[in-house]
Structure formats: structure tokens, C-alpha cells
C-alpha positions in Angstrom: -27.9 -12.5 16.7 -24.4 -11.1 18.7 -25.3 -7.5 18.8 -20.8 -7.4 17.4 -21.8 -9.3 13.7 -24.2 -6.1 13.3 -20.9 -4.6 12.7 -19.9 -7.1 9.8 -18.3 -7.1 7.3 -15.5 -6.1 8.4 -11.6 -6.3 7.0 -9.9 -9.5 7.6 -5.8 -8.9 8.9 -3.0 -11.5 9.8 -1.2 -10.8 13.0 2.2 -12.1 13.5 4.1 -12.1 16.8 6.5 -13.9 18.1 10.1 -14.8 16.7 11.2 -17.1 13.7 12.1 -20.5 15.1 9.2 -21.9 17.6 7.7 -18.8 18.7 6.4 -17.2 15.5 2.8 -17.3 14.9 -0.1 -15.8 13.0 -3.1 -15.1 13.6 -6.6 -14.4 11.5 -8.2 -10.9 13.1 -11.2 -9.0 12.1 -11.0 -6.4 15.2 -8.3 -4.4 14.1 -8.8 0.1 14.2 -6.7 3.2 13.6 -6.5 4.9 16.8 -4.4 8.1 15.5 -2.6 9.5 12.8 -0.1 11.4 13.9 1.3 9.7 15.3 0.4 6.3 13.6 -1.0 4.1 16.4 -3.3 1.1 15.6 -5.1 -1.7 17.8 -5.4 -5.1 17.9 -8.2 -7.1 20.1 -6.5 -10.6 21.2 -8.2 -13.4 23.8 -6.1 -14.2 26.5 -6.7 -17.6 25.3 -4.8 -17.1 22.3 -0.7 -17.9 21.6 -0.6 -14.6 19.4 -1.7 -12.9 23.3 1.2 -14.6 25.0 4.5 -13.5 22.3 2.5 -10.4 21.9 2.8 -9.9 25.5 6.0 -11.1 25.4 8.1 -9.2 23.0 5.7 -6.2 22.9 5.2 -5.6 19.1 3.2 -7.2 15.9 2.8 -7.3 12.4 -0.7 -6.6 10.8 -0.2 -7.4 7.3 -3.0 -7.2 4.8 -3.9 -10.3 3.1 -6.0 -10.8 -0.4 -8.6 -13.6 -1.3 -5.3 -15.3 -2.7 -4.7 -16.1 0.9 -7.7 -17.1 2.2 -7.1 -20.8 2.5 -4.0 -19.5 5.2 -6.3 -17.2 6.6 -8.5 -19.8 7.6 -6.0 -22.1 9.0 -4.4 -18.7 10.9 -8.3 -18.5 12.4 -9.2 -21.6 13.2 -6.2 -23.5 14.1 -4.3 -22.8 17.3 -0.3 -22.7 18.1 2.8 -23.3 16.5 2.5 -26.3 14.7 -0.5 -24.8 12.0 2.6 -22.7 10.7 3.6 -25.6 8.9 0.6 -25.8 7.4 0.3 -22.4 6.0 1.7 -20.9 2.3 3.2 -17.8 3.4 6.7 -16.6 3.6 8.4 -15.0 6.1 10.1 -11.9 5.4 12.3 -9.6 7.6 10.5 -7.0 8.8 12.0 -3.4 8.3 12.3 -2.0 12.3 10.9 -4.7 14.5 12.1 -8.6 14.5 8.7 -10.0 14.1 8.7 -10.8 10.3 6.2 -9.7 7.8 4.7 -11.9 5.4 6.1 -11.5 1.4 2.4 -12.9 0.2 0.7 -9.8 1.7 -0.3 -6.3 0.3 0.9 -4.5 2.9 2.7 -5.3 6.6 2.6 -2.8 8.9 5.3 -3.4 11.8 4.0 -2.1 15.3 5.4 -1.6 18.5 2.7 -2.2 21.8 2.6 1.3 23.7 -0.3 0.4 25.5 -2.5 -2.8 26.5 -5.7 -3.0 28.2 -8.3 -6.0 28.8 -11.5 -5.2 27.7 -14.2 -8.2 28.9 -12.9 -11.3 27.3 -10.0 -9.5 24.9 -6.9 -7.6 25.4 -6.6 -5.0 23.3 -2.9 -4.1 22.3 -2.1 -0.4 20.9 0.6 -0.3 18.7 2.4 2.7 17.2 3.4 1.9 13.7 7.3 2.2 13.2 7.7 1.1 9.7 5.5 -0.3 6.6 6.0 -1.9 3.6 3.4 -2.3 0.7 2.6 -4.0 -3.1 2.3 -0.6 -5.3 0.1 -2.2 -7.5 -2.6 -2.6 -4.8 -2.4 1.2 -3.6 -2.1 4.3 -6.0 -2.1 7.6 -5.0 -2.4 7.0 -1.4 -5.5 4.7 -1.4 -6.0 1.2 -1.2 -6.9 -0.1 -5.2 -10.9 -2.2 -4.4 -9.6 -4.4 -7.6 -6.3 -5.9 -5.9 -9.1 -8.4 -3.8 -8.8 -7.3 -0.3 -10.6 -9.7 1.7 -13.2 -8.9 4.2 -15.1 -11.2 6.6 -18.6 -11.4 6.2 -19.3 -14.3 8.8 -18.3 -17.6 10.2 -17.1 -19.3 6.9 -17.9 -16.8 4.1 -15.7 -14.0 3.0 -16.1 -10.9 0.1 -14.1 -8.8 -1.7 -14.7 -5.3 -2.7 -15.4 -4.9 -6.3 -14.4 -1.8 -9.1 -17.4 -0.1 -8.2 -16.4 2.5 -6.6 -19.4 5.7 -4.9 -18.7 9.4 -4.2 -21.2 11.5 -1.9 -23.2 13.9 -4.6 -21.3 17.3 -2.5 -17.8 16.7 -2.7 
């Protein structure tokens, strides 16, 4: 056992980078934090192996949009396959993105557009801080500032096998 799948599940994201044309690309990523909230700053861990690490580098700023089981079949293909060419492959639209060029993708429940302020390499990953510069979301999967469990986020369980969270929802007894 990895001592990180102890951590598992954990929320599944798409990361784009890049630019429209031949340098746009999207990638599946499970190791994804808030870092602060005022002012909104979130992190990304990418291999130096991976294209999403060279246009992130490049243009310094990514997308993190939030897919649903609906998208899991372009989830995989955004995991598992490597460069350019898998955009082809995948079912999502691009959408202009609201402060940043990087586009968003329509398909999602939320994008969330980011700007790098910071990047580091941690062991085999760089981890890229961004501050959040602009957002865009589906109302019907968030009401009253919280994430609805019944609009099928997706959430990485291991390897192959995914879950979503369920209506069931648990307050502490001392609220």
C-alpha cells in the first residue's frame, strides 16, 4: 500500500492550460487544495513529465473545472492519455474563460480560472499556486453557497473505480 491512497477518495478535477489551437490541453487531477481564502489561492500538484507542466509553466495560469460522473469517460482519457492529440478524443467544449485565456470547459459544474503566483517542486511534482481571478458555476449544482451531493460530483476512489456522493447528507450532534 502507497502510504498517499490512505488519503483516498479524494475529488477528481480537470486542469486546462495552454491556449486553443495546439497547445490546449487537459488534464485528470486528484491533488488539488485550497490554500487561502482571502485571498482565493488554490494548488495544483503536476509531474514534470506531464504537457499540462510545460503550458502551465509556460503561460502561468489554469483552469480547475469541476467535472460530474457525466464526464467520466473524458476524465479517463484526460488521465490516462498524454498530449495534444487525446483532445480530439474527448466530449467537452471549450468555452472562453472570464479573466484568463485558458478556456473553461461548458460540460463542467464549475471552472475556476487561476493565475500561478507561486511554484515549487516537491519530490517528483511541481506544485503550482494559483490565485483565483474569476469563476463561473451551474446554479443547479450549488445552492446557498455549498456544493448540492445530488448534482454527481465525482471522486476518485482508486486506479479505475470512481464514486459519487449521495443525498445523504450528516451534521455533528453540537452544531
Amino acid at each position: 500500500m502507497e502510504a498517499y491512497r490512505l488519503l483516498y477518495p479524494l475529488r477528481t478535477y480537470l486542469i486546462v492550460s495552454g491556449r486553443l489551437g495546439d497547445e490546449v490541453n487537459v488534464m485528470a487531477a486528484d491533488w488539488v487544495t485550497v490554500l487561502s481564502h482571502k485571498p482565493t489561492i488554490v494548488g495544483v500538484a503536476v509531474s514534470p513529465r506531464r504537457y499540462t507542466h510545460k503550458l502551465i509553466t509556460k503561460y502561468r495560469e489554469y483552469v480547475i473545472s469541476v467535472p460530474s460522473i457525466d464526464m467520466l469517460d473524458d476524465v479517463w482519457i484526460a488521465g490516462t492519455e498524454s498530449g495534444p492529440s487525446k483532445i480530439e478524443k474527448l466530449r467537452i467544449t471549450f468555452i472562453k474563460s472570464k479573466k484568463i485565456v485558458t478556456p473553461s470547459i461548458r460540460e463542467a459544474l464549475a471552472n475556476i480560472e487561476c493565475r500561478v503566483i507561486d511554484s515549487r517542486d516537491y519530490g517528483d511534482h511541481t506544485f503550482f499556486v494559483g490565485e483565483v481571478v474569476d469563476y463561473t458555476y451551474k446554479k443547479e449544482a450549488f445552492t446557498d453557497n455549498e456544493p448540492k451531493p445530488t448534482s454527481k460530483f465525482l471522486a476518485h476512489l482508486a486506479r479505475y473505480k470512481f464514486v459519487v456522493f449521495n443525498e445523504e447528507v450528516f451534521t455533528p450532534s453540537k452544531t
